[in-house]
MITIDREN-938658 format. One record per atom (N, C-alpha, C): residue in one letter; y, z negated, x. Coordinates in steps of 0.001 Angstrom, whole numbers, padded with zeros to 6 digits, always signed. Atoms other than C-alpha are relative to their C-alpha. Example, Ala and Ser with C-alpha at 12.3 -4.5 7.8 and 13.67 -1.06 7.14 Angstrom:
A-001190+000000+000890 A-004500-007800+012300 A+001200+000000+000900 S-001190+000060-000820 S-001060-007140+013670 S+001090-000730-000770 
// end
This chain:
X-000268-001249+000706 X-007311+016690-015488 X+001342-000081-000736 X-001504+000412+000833 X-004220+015192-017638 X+001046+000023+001239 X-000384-000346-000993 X-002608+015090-014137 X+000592+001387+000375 X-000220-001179-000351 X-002759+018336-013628 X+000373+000856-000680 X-001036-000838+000989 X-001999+019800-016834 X+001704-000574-000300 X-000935+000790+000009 X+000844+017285-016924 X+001369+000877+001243 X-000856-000438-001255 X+001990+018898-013511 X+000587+001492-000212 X-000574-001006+000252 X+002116+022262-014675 X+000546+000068-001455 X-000519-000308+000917 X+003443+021918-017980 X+001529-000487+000559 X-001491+000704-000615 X+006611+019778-015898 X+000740+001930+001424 X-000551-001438-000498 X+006522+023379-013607 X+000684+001320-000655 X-000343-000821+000974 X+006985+025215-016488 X+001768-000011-000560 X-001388+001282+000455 X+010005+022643-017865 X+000863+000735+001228 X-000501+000229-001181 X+011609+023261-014500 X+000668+001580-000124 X-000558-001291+000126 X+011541+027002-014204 X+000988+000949-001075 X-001001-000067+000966 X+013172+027462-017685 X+000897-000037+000205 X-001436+001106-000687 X+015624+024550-016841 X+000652+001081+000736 X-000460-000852-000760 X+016511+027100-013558 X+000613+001393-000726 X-000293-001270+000558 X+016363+030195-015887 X+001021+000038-000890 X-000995+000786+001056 X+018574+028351-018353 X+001557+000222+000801 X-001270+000016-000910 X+020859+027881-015521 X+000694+001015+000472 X-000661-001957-000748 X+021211+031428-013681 X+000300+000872-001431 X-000456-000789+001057 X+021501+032892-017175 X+001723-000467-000849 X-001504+000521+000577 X+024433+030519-018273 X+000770+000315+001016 X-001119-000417-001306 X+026335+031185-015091 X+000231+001549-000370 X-000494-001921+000148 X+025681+035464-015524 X+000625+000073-001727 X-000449+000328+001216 X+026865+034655-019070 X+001408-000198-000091 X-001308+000048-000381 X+030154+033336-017817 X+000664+000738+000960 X-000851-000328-000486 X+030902+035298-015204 X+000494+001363-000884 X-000299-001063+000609 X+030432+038376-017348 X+001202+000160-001114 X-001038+000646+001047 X+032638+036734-019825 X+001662-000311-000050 X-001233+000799-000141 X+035494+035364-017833 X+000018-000831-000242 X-000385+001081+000158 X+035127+032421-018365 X-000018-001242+000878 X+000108+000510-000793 X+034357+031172-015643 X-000436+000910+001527 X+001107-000525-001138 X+033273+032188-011891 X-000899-000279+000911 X+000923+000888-000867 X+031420+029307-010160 X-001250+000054-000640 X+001604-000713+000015 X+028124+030212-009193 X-001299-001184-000381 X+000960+001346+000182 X+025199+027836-010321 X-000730-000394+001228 X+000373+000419-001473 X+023494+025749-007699 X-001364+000350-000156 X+000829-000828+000027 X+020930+027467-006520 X-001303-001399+001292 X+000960+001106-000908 X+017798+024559-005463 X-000988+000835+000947 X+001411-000433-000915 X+015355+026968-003603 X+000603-000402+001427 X-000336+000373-000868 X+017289+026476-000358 X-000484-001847+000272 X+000422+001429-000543 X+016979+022451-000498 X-001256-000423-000438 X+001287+000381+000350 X+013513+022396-001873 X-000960+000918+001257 X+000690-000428-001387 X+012260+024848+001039 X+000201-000532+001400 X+000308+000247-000883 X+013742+023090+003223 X-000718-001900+000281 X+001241+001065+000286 X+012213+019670+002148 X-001233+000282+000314 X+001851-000036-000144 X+008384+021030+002733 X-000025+000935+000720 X+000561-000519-001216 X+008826+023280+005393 X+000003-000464+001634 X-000113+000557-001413 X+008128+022431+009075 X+001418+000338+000793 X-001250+000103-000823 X+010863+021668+011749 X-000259-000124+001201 X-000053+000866-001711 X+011860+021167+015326 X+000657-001176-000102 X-000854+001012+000004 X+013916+018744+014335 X-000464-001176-001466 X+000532+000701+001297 X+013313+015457+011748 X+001428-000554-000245 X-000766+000431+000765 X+016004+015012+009470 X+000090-001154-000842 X+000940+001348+001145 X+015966+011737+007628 X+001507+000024-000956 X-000934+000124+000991 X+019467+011474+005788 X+001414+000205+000982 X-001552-000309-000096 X+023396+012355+005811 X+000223+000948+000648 X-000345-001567-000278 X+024868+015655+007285 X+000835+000120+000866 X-001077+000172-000992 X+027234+016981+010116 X-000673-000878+001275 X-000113+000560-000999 X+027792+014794+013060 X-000567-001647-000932 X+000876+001316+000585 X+026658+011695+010496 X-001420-000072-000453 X+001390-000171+000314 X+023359+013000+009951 X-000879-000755+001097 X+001160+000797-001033 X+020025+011165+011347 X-000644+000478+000287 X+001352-000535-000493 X+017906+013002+013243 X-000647-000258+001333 X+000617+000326-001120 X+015476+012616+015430 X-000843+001485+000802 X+000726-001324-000697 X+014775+015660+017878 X-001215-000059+000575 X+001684-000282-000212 X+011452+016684+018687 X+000225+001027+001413 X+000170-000919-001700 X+010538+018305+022116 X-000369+001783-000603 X+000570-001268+000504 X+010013+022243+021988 X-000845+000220+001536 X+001060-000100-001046 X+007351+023242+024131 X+000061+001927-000104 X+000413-001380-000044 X+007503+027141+024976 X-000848+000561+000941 X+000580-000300-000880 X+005641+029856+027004 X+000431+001428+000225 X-000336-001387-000403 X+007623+032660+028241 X+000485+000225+001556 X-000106-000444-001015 X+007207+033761+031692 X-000012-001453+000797 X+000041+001344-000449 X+006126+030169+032443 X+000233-000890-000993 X+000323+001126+000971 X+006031+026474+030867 X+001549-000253-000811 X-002007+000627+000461 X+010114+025363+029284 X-000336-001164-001357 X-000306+001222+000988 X+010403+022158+027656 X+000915-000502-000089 X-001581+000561+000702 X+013511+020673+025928 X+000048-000279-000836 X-000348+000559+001525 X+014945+019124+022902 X+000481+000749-000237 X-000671-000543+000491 X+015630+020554+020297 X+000791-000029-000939 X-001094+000466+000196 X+018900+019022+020133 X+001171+000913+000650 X-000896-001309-000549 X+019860+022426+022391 X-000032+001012-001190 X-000636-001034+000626 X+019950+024268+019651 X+001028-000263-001460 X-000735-000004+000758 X+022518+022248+017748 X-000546-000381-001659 X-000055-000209+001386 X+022333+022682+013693 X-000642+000929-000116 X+000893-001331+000457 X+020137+025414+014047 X+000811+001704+000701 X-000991-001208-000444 X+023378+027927+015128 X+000300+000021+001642 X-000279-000186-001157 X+023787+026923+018745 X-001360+000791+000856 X+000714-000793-001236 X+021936+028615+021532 X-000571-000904+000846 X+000191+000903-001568 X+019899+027348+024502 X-000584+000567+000764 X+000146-000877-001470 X+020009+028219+027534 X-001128-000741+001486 X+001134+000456-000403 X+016554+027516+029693 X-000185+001057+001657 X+000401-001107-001209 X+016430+028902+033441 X+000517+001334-000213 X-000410-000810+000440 X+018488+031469+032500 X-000365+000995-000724 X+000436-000459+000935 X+016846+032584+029523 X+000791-000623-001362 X-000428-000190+000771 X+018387+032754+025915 X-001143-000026-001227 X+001283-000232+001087 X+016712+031399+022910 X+001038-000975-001568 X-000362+000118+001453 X+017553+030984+019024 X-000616-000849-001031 X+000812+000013+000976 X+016532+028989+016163 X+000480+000263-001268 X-001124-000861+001078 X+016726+031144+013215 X-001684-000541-001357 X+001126+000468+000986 X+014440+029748+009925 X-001143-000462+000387 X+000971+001159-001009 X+012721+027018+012406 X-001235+001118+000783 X+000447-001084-001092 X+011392+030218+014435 X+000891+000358+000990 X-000638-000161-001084 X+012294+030506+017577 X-000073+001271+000829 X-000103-001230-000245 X+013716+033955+018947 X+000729+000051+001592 X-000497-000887-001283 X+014377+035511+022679 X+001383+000429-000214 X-001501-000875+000431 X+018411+036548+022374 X+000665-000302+001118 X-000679-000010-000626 X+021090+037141+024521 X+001132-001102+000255 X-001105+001524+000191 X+024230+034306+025493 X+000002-000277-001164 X-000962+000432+001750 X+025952+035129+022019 X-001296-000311-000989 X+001374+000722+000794 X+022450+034041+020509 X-000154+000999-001310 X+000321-001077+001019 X+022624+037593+018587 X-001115+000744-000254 X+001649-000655+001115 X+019381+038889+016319 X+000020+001177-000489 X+000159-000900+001050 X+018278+041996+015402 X-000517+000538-001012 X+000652+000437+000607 X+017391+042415+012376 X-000368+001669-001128 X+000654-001449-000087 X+015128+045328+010890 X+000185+000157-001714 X-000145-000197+001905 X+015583+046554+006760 X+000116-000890-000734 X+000195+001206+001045 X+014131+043722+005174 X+000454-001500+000191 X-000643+001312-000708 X+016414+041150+007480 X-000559-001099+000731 X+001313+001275-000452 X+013533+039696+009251 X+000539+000148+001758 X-000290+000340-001642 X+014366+039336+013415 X-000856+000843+000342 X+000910-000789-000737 X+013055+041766+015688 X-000030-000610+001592 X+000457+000325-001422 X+013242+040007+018811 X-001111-000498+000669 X+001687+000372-000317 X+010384+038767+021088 X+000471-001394-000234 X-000480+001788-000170 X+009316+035165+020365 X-001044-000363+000948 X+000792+000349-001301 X+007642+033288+023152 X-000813-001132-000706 X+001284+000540+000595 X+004677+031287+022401 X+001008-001527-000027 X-001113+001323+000591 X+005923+028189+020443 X-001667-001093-000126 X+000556+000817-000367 X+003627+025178+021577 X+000332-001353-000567 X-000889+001699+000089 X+006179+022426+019882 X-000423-000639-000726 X+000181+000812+000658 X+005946+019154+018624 X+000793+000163-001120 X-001038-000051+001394 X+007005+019996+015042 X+000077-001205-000844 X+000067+001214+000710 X+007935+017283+012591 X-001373-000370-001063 X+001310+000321+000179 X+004258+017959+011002 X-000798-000750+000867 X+000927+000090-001099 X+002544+017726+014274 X+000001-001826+000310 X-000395+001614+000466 X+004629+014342+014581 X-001015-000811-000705 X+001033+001032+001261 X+003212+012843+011464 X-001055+000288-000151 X+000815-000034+000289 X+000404+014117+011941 X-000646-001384+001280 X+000064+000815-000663 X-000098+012369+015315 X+000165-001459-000262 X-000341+001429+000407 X+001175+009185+013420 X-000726-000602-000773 X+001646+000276+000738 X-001472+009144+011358 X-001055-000501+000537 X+001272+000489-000694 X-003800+009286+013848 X-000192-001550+000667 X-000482+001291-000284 X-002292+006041+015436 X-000464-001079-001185 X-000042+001338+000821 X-002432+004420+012033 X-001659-000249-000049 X+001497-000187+000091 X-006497+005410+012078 X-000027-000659+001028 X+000674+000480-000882 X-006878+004334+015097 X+000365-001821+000518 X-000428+001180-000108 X-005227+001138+014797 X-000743-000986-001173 X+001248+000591+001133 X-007377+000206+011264 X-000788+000371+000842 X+001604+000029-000315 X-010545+001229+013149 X-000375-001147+000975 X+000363+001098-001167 X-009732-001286+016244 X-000078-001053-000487 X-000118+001019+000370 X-008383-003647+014187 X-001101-000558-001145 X+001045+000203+000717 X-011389-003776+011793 X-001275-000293+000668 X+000986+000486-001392 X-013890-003978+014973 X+000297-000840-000090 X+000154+001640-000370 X-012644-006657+016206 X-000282-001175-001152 X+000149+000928+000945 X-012846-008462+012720 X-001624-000207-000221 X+001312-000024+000163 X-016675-007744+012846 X-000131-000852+001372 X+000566+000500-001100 X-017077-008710+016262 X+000264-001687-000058 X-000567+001517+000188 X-015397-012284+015076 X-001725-000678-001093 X+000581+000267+000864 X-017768-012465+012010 X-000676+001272-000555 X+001086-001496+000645 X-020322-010278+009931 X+001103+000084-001454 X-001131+000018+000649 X-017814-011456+007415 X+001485+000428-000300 X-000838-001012-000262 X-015352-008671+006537 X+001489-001420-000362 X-001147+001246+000136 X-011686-010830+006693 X+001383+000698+000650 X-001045-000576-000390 X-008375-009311+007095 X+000243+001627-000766 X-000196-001719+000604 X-008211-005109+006896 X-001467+000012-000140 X+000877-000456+000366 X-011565-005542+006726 X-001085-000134-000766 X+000192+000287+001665 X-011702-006325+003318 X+000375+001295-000622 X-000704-001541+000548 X-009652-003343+002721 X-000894+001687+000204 X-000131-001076-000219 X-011103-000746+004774 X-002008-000052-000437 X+001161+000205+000438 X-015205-001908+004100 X-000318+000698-001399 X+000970-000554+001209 X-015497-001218+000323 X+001176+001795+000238 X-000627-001423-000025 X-013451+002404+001149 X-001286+000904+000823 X+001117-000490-001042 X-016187+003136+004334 X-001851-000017-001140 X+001279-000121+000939 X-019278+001932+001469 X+000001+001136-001250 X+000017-000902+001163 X-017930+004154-001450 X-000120+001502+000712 X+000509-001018-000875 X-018122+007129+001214 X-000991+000436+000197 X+001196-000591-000612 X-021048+006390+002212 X-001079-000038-001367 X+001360-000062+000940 X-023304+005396-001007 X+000627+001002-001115 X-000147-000506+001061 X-021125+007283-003451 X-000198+001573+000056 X-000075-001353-000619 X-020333+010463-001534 X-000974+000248+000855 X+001478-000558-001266 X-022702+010973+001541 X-001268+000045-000962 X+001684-000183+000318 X-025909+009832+000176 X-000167+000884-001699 X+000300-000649+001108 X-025141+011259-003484 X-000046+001635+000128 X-000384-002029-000127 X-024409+014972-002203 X-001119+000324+001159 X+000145-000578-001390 X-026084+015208+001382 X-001898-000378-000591 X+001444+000607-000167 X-029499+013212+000717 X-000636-001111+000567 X+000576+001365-000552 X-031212+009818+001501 X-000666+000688+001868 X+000467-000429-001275 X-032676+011838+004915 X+001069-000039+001096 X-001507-000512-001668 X-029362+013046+006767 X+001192-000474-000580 X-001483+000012+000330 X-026583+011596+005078 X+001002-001181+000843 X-000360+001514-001322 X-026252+008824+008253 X+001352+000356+000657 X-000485-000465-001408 X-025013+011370+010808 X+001428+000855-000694 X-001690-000817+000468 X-022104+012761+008250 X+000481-000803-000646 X-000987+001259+000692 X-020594+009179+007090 X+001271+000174+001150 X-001559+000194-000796 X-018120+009304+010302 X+001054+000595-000412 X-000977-001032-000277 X-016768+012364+009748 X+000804+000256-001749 X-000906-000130+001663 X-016108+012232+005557 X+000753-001396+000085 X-000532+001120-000113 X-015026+008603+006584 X+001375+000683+000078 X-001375-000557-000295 X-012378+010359+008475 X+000599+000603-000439 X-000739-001247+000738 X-011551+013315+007261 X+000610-001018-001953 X-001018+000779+000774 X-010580+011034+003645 X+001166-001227+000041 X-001233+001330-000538 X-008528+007936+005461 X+000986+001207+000556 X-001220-000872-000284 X-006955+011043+007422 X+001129+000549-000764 X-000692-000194+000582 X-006160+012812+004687 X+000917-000657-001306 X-000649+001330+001035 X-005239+009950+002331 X+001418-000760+000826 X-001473+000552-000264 X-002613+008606+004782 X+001094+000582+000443 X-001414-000984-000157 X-000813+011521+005600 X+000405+000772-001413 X-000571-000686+001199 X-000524+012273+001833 X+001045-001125-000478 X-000260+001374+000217 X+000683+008486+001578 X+002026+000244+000964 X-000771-000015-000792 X+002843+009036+004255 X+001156+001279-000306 X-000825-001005+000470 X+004452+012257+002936 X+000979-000283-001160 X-000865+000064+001250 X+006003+010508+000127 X+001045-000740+000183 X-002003+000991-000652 X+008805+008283+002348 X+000603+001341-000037 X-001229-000634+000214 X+011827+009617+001751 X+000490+000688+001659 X-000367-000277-001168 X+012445+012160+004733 X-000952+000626+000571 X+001582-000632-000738 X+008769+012768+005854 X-000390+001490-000512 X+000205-001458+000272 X+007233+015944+006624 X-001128+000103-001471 X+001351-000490+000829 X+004855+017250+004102 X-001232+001354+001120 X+000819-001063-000417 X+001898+018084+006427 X-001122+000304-000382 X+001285-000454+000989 X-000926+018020+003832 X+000556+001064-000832 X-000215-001201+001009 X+001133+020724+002197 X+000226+001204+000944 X+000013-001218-000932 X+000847+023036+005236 X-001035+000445+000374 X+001355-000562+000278 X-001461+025487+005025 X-000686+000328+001214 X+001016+000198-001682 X-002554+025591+008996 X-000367-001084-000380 X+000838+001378+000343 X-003105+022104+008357 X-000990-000180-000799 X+001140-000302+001075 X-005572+022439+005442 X-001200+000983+000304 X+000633-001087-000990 X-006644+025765+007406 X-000854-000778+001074 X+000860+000824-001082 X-007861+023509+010406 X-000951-001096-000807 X+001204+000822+000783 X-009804+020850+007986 X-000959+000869+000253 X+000914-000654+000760 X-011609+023604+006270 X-000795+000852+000983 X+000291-000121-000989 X-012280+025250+009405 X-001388-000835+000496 X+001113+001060-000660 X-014301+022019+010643 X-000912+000088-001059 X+001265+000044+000598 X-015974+021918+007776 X-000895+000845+000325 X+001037-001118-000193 X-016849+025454+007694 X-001191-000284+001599 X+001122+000033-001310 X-018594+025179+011347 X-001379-000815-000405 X+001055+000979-000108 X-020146+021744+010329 X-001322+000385-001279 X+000560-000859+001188 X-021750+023481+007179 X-000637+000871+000784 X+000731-001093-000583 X-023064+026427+008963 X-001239-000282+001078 X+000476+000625-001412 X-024262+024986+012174 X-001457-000947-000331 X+001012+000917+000453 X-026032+022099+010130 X-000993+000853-000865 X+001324-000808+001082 X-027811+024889+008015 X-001422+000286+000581 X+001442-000309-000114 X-031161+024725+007671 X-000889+001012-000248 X+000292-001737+000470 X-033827+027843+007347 X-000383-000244-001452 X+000259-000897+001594 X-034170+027360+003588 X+001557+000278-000014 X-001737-000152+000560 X-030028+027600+003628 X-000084+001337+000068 X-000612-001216-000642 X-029750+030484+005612 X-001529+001484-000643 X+001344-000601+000813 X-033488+031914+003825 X+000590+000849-001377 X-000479+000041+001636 X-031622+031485+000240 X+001201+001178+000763 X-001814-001077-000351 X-028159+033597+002068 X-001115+001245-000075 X+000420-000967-000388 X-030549+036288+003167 X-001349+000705-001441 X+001482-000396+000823 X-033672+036635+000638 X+000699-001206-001467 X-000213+000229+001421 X-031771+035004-002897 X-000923+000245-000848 X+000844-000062+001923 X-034640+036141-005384 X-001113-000456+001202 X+001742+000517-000230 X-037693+034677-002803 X-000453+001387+000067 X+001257-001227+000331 X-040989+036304-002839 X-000537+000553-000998 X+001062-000292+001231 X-042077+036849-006240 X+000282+001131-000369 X+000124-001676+000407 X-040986+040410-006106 X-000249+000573+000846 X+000202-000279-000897 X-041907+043020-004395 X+001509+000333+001202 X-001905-000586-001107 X-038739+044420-001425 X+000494+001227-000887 X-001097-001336+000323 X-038361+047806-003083 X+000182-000178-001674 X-000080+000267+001446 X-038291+046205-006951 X+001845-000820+000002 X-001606+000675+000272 X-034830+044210-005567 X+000355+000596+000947 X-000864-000238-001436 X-033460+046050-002791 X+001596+000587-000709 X-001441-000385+000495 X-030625+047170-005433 X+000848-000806-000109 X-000780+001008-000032 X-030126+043869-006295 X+000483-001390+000879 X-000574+000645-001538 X-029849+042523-002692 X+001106+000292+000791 X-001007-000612-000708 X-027487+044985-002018 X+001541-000986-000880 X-000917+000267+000431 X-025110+043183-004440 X-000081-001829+000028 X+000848+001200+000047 X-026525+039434-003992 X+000699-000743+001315 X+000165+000288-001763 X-026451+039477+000121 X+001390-000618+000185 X-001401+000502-000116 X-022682+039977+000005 X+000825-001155-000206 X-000482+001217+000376 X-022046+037764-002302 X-000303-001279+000540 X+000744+001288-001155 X-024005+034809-000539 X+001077+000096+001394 X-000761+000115-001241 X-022337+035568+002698 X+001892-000064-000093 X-001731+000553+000491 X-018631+035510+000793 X+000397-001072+000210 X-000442+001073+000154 X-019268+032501+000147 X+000070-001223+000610 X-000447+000791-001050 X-019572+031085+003301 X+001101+000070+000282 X-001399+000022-000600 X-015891+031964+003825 X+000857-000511-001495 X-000990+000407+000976 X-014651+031192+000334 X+000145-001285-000584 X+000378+001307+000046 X-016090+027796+000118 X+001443-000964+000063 X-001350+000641-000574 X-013523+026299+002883 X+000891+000815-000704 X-000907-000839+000357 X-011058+029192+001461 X+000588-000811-001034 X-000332+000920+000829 X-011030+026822-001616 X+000138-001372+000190 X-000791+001387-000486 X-010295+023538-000250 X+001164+000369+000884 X-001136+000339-000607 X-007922+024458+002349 X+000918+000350-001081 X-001365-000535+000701 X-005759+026130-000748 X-000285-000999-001435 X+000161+001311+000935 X-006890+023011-003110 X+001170-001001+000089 X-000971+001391-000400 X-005149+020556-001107 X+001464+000073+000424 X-001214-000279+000090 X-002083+022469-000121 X+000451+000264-001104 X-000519-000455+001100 X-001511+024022-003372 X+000867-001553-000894 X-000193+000704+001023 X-001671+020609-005273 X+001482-001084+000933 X-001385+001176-000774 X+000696+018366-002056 X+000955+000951+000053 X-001580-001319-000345 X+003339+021478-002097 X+000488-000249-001929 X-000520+000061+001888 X+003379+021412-006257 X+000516-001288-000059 X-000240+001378-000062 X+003583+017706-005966 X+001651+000151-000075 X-000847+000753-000487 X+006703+017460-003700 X+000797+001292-000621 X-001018-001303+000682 X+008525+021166-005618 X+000469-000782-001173 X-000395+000117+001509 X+008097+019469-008899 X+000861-001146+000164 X-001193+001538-000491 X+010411+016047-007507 X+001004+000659+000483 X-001458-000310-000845 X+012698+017941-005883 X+000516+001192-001216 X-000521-000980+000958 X+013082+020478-008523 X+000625-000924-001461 X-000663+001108+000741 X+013537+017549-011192 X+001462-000470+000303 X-001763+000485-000518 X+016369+016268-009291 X+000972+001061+000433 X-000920-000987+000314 X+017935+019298-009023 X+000766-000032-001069 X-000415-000812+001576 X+018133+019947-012913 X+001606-001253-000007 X-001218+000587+000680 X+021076+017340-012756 X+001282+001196+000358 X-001082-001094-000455 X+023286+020206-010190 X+000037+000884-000328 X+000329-000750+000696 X+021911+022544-012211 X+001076+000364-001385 X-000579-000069+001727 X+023118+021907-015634 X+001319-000827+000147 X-001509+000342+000229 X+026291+019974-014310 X+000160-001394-000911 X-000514+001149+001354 X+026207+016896-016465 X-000882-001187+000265 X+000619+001535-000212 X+025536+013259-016013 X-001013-000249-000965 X+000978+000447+000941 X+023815+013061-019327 X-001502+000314+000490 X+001244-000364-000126 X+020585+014829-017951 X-000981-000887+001418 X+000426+000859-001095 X+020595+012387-014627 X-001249-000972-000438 X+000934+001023+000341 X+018829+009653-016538 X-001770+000444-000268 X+001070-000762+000051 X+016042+011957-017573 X-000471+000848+000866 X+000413-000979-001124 X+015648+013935-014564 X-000543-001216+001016 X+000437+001680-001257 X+015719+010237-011973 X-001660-000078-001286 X+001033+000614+000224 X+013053+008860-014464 X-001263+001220+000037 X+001025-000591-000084 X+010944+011496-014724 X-000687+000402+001800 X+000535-000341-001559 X+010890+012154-010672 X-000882-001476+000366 X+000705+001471+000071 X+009732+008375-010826 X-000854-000290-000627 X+001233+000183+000553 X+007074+008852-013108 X-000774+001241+000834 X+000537-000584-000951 X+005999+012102-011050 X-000291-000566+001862 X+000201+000436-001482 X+006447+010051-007655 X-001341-001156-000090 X+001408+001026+000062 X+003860+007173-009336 X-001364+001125-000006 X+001331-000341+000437 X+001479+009986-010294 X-000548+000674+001919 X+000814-000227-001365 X+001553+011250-006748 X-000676-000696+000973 X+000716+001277-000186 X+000731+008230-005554 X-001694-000156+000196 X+001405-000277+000815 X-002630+008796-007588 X-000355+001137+000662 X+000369-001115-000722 X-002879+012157-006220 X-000628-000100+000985 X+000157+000071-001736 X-002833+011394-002677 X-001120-000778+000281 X+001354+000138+000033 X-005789+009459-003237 X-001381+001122-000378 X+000887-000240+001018 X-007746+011504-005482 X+000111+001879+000565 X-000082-001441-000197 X-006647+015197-003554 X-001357-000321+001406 X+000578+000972-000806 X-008111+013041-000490 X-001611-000010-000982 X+001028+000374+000520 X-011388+012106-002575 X-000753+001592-000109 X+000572-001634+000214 X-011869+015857-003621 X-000345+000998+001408 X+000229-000751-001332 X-011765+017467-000224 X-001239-000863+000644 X+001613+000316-000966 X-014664+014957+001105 X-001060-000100-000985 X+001724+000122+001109 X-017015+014978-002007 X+000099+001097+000146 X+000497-001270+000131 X-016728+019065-001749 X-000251+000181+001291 X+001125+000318-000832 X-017623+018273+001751 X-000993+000087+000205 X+001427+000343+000211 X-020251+016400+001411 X-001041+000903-000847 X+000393-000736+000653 X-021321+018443-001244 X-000946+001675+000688 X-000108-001211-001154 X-021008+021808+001247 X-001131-000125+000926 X+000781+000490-000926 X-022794+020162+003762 X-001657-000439-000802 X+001204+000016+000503 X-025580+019113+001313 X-001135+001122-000390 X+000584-001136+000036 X-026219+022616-000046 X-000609+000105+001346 X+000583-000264-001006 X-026876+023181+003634 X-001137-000414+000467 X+001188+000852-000375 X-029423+020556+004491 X-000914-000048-000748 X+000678+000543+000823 X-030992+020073+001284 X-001582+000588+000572 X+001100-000220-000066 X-035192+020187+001508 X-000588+001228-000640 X+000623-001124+000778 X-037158+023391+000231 X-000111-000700-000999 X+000946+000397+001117 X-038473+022874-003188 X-000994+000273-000112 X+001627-001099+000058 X-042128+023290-003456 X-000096-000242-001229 X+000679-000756+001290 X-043685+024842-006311 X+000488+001235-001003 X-000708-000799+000534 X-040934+027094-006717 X-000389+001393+000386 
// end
């Protein structure tokens, strides 16, 4: 909880800081006294946490490091290529003699001169063709899966040596037991909480090492993308529903029982029903926007810190801006466990409501 008020009182700090800034600049120009414009961070903080075709890791120009990613399209057939054809973002590429753009890592249908049209509010009107690509999320997300699947082999085989956990599987044992006796069996129930240890197993190593993994210098942020969080919550939702039992789906439909008669609550079924059935969709609705909200605030409030030095212009504020992104980079640290922990105990949790036993005598 100190975490989190911690995080938004530093969001607060920040936006000032910014407001501080754009007001001293309209201050001077109005003034004469100056006309250089203040540096304006939303550009390099959006493009830090939004997805790419391309993975940027450091330096700029022709000295920059990147590593291109395949684009996978579907217009009027399959087209695959790097997308190293479209340059810096401004060049064009040309595919079977088709014409295509990337204009704010969306990819647009255009003519040679790779020209856009663009409708009132400056948004592109051209057609876009179904975009299939390996984005620099998709990447790390895939890299993840590798690292899972490389602890799960490599922890087998340490069993199959000995019953004696020895190596990672010292590491990954008391993580798989606190899952299962702290979370599964405390939320789900000593009956069924067997057949849903795999999947909160996973779903927290998943999301624990791609929050881990989001904090190298360069990496995407794909726990802060809200398809990504969207597809979790998704699985849950199904596995929640599916696993519901008839007192779950009893309690959605009939909330007050029998002890009244039908036409003594039918007013207050009418307002009851809804609500019950909301909240099969608002459940997941609140984790997938749990876990993005808090890995997107995370990586704004570091990059917005280190702004405030181009901001305000002055070496003196460097020292206090670096240390504080370094005490926000330890706490994320903490996070990335503990955002991870929250998404599979409200899980488990989810999934328990569902299963749980009637109560008799009620």
């Amino acid at each position: 909880r100190f975490v989190m008020k911690f995080k938004r009182l530093l969001v607060i700090l920040s936006l000032l800081a910014f407001s501080f800034g754009f007001a001293n600049d309209a201050h001077e120009g109005h003034s004469g006294l100056g006309k250089e414009e203040t540096y304006n961070p939303v550009p390099f903080i959006m493009h830090h946490i939004q997805d790419g075709h391309s993975w940027h890791f450091w330096g700029e120009g022709e000295n920059s490091v990147t590593l291109h990613l395949p684009v996978i399209l579907w217009d009027n057939g399959l087209k695959v290529f790097s997308s190293s054809r479209f340059g810096h973002g401004e060049g064009v590429a040309s595919i079977d003699g088709d014409f295509y753009k990337l204009y704010h890592e969306k990819i647009y249908k255009t003519n040679e001169k790779g020209e856009l049209s663009m409708d009132e509010h400056h948004h592109p009107t051209n057609n876009q063709p179904l975009d299939f690509s390996i984005t620099k999320n998709v990447a790390q997300m895939l890299f993840g899966a590798i690292i899972l699947l490389i602890l799960g082999v490599a922890t087998a085989s340490r069993y199959k040596k000995s019953t004696i956990p020895s190596g990672i599987a010292k590491f990954i044992e008391p993580i798989v037991l606190f899952i299962r006796d702290d979370v599964a069996l405390q939320n789900i129930g000593h009956l069924r909480y067997k057949k849903y240890v795999p999947y909160l197993v996973t779903t927290f190593l998943f999301i624990w090492v791609l929050n881990i993994l989001g904090l190298f210098p360069g990496a995407a942020n794909t726990t802060g993308n809200i398809a990504f969080t969207l597809t979790l919550s998704v699985f849950t939702l199904l596995i929640v529903n599916f696993s519901g039992r008839k007192t779950y789906w009893l309690h959605m439909f009939d909330p007050l029982g029998k002890g009244m008669p039908f036409g003594g609550k039918i007013l207050i079924y009418i307002i009851l029903v809804p609500v019950e059935l909301l909240g099969i969709i608002t459940k997941p609705f609140a984790l997938m926007i749990r876990l993005f909200a808090n890995m997107t605030a995370g990586h704004i409030i570091i990059m917005s810190l280190i702004s405030l030095i181009f901001i305000m212009k002055s070496y003196g504020i460097a020292p206090v801006s670096i240390g504080m992104s370094l005490f926000i980079y330890t706490l994320e640290v903490l996070v990335a466990a503990l955002q991870a922990y929250i998404f599979t105990m409200l899980t488990a949790l989810f999934i328990g409501s569902a299963v749980e036993e009637p109560h008799h005598g009620h």
